[in-house]
BADRENLUM-904526 format. One record per residue: residue in three letters; residue number from 1; x, y, z of N, C-alpha, C, O, CB in turn. Coordinates in Angstrom, 2 decimals, m for minus. Glycine has a CB too. Layout:
<sites>
 torpa banu     n_X     n_Y     n_Z    ca_X    ca_Y    ca_Z     c_X     c_Y     c_Z     o_X     o_Y     o_Z    cb_X    cb_Y    cb_Z
   ALA  NUM       X       Y       Z       X       Y       Z       X       Y       Z       X       Y       Z       X       Y       Z
...
</sites>
This chain:
<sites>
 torpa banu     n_X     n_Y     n_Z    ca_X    ca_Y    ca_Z     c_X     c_Y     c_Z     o_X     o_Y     o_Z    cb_X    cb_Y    cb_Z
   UNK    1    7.21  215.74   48.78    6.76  215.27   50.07    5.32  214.79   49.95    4.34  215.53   49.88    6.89  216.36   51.14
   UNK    2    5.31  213.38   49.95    4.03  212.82   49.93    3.49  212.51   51.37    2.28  212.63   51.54    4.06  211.60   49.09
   UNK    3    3.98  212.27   52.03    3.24  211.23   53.20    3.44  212.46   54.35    4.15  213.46   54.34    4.25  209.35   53.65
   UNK    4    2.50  211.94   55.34    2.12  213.01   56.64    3.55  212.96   57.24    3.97  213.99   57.78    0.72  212.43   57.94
   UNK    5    4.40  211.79   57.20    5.85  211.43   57.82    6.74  212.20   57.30    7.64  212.57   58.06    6.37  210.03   57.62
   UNK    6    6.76  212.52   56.34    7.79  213.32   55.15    7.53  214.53   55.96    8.33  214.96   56.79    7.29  213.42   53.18
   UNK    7    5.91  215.27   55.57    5.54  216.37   55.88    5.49  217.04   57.23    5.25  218.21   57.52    4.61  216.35   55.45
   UNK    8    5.87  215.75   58.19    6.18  216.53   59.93    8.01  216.02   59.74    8.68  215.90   60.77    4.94  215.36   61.94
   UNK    9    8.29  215.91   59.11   10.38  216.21   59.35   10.43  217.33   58.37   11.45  217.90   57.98   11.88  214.58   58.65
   UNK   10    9.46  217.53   58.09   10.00  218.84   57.35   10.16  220.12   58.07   11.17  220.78   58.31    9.12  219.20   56.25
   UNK   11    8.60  220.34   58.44    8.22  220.67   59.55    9.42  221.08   60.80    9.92  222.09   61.29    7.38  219.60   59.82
   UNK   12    9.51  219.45   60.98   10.58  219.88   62.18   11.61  220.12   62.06   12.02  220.72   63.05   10.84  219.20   63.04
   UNK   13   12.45  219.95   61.21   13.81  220.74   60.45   13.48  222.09   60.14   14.31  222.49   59.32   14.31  220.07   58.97
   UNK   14   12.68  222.94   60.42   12.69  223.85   60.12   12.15  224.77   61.57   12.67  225.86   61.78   12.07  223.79   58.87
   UNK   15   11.16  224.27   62.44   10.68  224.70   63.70   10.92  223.87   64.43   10.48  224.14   65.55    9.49  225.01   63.84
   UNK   16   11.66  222.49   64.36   12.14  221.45   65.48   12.80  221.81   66.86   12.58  221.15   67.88   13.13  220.62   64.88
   UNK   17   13.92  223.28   66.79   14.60  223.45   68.14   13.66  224.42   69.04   13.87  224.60   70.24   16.17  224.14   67.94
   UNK   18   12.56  225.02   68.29   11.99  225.52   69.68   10.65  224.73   69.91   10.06  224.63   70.99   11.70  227.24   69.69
   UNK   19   10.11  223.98   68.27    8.16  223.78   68.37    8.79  222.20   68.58    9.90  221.85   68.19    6.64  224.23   66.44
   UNK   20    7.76  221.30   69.34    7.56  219.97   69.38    6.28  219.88   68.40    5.22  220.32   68.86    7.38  219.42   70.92
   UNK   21    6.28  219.27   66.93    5.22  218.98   66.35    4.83  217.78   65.54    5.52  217.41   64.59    5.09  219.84   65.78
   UNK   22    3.84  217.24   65.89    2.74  216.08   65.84    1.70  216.03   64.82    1.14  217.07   64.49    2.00  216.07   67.03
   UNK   23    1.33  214.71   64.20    0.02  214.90   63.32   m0.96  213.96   64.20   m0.52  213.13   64.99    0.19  214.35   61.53
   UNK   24   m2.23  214.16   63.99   m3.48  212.63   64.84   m3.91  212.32   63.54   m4.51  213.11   62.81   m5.26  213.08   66.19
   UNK   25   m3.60  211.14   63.25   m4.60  210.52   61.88   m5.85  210.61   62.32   m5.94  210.44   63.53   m4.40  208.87   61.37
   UNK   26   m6.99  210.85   61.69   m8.02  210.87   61.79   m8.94  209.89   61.37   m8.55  209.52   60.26   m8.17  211.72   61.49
   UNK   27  m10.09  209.22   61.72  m11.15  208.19   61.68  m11.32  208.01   60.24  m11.28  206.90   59.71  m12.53  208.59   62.43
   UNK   28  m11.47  208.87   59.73  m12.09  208.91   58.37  m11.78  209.74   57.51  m12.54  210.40   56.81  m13.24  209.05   58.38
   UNK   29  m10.16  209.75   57.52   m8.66  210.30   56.96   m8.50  211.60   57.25   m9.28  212.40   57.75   m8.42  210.22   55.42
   UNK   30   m6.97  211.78   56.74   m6.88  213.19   56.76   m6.19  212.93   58.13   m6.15  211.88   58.78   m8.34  214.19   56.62
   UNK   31   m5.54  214.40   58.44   m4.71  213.96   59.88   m4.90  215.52   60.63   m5.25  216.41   59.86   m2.63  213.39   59.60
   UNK   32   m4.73  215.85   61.88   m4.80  216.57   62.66   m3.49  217.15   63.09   m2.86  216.60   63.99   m5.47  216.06   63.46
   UNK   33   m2.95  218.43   62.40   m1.21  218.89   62.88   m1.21  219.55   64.23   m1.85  220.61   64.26   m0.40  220.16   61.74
   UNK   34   m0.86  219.31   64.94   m0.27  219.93   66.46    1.15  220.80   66.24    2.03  220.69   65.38    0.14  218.47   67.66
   UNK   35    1.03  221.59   67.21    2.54  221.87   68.04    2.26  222.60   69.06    1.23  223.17   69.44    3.74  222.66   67.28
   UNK   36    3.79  222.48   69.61    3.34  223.51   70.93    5.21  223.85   71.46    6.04  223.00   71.78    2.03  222.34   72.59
   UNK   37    5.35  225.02   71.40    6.98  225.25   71.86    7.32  223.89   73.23    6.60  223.23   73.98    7.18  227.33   72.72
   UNK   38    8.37  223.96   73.05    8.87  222.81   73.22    8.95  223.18   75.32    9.78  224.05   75.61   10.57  222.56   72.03
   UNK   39    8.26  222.65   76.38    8.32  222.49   77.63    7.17  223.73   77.66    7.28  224.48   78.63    9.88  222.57   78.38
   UNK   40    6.21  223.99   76.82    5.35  224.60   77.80    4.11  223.58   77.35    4.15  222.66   76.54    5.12  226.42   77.64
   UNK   41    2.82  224.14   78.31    2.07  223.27   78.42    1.09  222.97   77.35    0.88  223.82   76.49    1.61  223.46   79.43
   UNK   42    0.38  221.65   77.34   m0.68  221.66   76.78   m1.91  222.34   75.88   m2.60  222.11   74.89   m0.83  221.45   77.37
   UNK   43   m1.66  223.70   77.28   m2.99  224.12   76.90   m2.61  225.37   76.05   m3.51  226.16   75.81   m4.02  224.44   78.20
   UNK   44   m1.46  225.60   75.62   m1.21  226.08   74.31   m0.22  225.61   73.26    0.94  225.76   72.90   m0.95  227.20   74.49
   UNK   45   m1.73  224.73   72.89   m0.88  223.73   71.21   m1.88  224.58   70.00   m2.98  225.12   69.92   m1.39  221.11   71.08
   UNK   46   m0.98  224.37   69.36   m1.83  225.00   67.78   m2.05  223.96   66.85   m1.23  223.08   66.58   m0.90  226.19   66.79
   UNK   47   m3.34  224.10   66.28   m3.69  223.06   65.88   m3.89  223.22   64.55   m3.83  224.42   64.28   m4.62  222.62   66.52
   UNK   48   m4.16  222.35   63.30   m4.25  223.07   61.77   m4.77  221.74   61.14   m4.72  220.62   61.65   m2.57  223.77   60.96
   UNK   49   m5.20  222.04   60.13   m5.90  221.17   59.34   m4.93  220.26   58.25   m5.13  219.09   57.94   m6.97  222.04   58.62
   UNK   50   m3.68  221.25   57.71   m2.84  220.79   57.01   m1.19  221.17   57.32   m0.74  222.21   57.81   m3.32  221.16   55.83
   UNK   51   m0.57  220.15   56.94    1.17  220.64   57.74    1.34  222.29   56.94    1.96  223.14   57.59    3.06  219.13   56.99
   UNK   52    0.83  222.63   55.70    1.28  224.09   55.37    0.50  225.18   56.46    1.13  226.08   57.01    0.83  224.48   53.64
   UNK   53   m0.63  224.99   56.64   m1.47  225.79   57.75   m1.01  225.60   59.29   m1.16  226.43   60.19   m3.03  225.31   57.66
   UNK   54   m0.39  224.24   59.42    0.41  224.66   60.30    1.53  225.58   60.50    1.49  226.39   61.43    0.68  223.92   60.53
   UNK   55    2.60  225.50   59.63    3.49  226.40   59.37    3.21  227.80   59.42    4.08  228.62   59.73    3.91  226.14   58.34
   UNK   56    2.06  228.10   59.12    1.77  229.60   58.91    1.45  229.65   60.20    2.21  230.27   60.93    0.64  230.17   57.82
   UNK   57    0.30  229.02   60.74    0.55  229.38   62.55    1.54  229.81   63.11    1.71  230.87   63.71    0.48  228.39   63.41
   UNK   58    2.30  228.86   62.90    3.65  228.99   63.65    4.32  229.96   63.51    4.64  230.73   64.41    4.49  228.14   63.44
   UNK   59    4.64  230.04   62.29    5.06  231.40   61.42    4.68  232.93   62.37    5.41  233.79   62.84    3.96  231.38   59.74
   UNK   60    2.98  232.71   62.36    2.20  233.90   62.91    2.52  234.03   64.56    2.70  235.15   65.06    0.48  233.66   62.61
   UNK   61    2.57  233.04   65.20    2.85  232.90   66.68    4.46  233.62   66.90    4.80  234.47   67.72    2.78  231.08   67.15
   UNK   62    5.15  233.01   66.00    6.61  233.31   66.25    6.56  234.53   66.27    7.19  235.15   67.12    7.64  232.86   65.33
   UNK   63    5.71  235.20   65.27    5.92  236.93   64.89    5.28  237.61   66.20    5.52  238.73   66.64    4.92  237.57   63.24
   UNK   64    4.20  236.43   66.79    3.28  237.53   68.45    4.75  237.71   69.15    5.37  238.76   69.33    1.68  236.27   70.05
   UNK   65    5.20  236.01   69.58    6.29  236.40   70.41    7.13  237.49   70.63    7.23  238.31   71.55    6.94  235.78   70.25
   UNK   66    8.02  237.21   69.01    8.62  238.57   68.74    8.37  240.13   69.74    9.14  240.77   70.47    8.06  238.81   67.31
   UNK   67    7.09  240.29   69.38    6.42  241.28   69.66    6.40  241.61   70.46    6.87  242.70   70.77    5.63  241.37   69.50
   UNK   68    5.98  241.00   71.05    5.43  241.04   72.86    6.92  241.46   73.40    7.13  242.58   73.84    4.73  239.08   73.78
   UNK   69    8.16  240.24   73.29    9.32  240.60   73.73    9.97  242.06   73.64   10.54  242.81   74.43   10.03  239.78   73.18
   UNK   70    9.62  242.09   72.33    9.96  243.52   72.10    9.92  244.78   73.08   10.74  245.54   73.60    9.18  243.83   71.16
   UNK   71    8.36  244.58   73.06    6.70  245.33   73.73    7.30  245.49   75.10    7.29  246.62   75.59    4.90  244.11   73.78
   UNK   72    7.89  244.36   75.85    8.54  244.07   76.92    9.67  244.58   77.24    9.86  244.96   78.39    8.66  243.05   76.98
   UNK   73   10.40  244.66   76.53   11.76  244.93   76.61   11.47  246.52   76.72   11.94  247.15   77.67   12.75  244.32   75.30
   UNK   74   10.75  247.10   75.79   10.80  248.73   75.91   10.20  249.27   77.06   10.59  250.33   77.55   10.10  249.43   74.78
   UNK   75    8.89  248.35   77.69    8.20  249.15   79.03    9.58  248.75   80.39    9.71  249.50   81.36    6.11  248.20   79.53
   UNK   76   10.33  247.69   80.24   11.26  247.59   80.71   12.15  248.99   81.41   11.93  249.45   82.53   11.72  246.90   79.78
   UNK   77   13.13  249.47   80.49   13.23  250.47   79.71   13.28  251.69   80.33   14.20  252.32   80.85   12.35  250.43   78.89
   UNK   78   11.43  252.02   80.10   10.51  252.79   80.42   10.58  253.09   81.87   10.57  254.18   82.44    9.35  252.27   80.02
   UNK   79   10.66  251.81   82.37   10.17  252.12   83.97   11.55  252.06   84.93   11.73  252.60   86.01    8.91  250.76   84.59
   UNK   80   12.29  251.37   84.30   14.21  251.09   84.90   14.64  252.62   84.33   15.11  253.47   85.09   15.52  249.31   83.75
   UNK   81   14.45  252.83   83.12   15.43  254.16   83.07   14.62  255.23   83.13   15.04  256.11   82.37   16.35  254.34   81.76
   UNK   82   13.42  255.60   83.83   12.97  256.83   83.39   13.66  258.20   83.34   14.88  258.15   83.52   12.04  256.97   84.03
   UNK   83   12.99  259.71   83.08   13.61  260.33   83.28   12.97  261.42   84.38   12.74  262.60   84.12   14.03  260.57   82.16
   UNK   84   12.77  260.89   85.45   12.15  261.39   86.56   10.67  261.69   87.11   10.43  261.78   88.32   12.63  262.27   86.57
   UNK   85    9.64  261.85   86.04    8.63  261.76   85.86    7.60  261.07   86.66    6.43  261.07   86.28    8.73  261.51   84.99
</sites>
């Protein structure tokens, strides 16, 4: 994979059904990688210097999500099933 074009279908074959992701060529080369899950807003896109540093973002974001859902699901749980307390 040579070209920034190669390197965002790669990209998106691999994070395409949930991330929408983008490069900005830059003035004085080099390109700018975006994404941002696919229908939320703007103001959380991740941004990276190279399509592999993007990936690892993404990578790292996917794993917060995870988390949180998780995190969520158990105070859920917690407060629907207590045990009288």
């Amino acid at each position: 994979m040579n070209t920034a074009g190669d390197q965002a279908a790669a990209l998106r074959a691999k994070h395409g059904e949930r991330w929408k992701i983008w490069y900005v060529p830059l003035a004085l080369g080099g390109y700018t990688w975006c994404a941002r899950i696919h229908g939320d807003d703007l103001r959380n896109v991740v941004h990276a210097d190279t399509a592999g540093h993007l990936d690892e973002h993404i990578r790292l974001r996917e794993e917060d999500l995870a988390t949180d859902a998780r995190l969520s699901g158990e105070a859920s749980r917690d407060l629907g099933g207590g045990d009288g307390q």
